[in-house]
Structures are given as C-alpha cells and as structure tokens.
C-alpha positions in Angstrom: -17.9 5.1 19.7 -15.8 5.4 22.6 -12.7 6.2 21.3 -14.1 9.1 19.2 -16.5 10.2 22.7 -13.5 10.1 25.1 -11.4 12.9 26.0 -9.3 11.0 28.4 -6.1 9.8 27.5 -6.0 6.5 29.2 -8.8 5.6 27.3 -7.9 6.6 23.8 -4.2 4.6 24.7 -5.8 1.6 26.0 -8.7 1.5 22.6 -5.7 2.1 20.4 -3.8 -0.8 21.6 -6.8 -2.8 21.5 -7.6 -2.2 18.3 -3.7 -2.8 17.1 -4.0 -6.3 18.5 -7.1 -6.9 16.7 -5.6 -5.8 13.6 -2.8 -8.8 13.8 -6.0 -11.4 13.7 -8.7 -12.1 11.1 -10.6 -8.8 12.4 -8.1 -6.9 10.1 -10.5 -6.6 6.8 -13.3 -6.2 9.5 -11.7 -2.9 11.1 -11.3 -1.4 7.6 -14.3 -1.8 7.0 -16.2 0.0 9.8 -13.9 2.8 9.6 -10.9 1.8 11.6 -8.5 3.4 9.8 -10.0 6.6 9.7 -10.7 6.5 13.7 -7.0 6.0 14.2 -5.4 9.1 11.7 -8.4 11.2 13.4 -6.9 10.3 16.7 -3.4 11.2 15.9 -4.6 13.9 14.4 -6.4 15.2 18.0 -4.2 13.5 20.3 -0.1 14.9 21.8 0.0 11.7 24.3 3.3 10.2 23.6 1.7 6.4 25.0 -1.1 6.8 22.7 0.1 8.3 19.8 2.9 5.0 20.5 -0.5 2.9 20.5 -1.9 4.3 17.5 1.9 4.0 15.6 1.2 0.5 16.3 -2.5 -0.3 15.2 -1.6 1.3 11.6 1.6 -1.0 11.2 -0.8 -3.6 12.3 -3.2 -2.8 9.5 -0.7 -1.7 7.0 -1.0 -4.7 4.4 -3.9 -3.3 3.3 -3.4 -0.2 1.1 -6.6 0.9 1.4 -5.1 2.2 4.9 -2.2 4.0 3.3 -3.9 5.9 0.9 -7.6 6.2 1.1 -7.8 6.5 4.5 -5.3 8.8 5.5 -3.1 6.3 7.2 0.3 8.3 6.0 -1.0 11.5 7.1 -2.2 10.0 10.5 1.8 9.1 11.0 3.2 12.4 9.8 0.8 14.2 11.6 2.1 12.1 14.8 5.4 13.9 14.1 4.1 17.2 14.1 2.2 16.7 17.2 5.4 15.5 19.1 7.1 18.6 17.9 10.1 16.5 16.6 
C-alpha cells in the first residue's frame, strides 16, 4: 500500500487526509475493515511530521464512532503516541 511503502512525508500527509475524508462518508465501515485503523496508529507510530501526524489526528476522529478503532485497533495508542513523537 502506498502509505505503508512511502517514506516521504508529503505522501504519508496527503494519504492521511485522504483517508480522513473518506472516513466522514459511507467508506467508514469499509476502511475498518481493510485495516485502516491499523495503517493510521502504525503511521503515527513511525511518523514526527507535525502536518501529517495533524492529518492522521484527523482521520481517527473521523473514524472514531466505531469502537473497534479505539480499542482493538490501537486507535488510543496511535494518539498518545502522536504526543510522544511531538515531544510535548
């Protein structure tokens, strides 16, 4: 996938904001169910971008009715990783 492939930033900002207005539609239960989730808190996890760690911030609050997000896949620690990564 090309978010997971890419080590450039602008890419990984501009596939995270993609995916965060994909999330507002019907493609919402679609992205959690090819993994989504799970590509955004491993992205956090990688990434010390502020503009697309912002992007990322975004796509889970997007996607955040489901709990599936939260809790199964690692949506929580995707954010408080984000805060570590900042150094804040």
């Amino acid at each position: 996938m090309l978010l997971e492939s890419s080590q450039k930033t602008t890419i990984q900002r501009v596939v995270s904001g993609a995916i965060a207005n994909l999330a507002m539609s019907n493609m919402n239960q679609v992205l959690m169910s090819k993994g989504g989730a799970q590509l955004l808190a491993n992205l956090a996890s990688k990434s010390n971008d502020p503009q697309t760690l912002r992007m990322v911030v975004g796509a889970i609050a997007n996607l955040c009715g489901n709990h599936k997000l939260l809790i199964e896949d690692d949506g929580i620690k995707a954010l408080l990783g984000m805060k570590v990564n900042l150094g804040q």
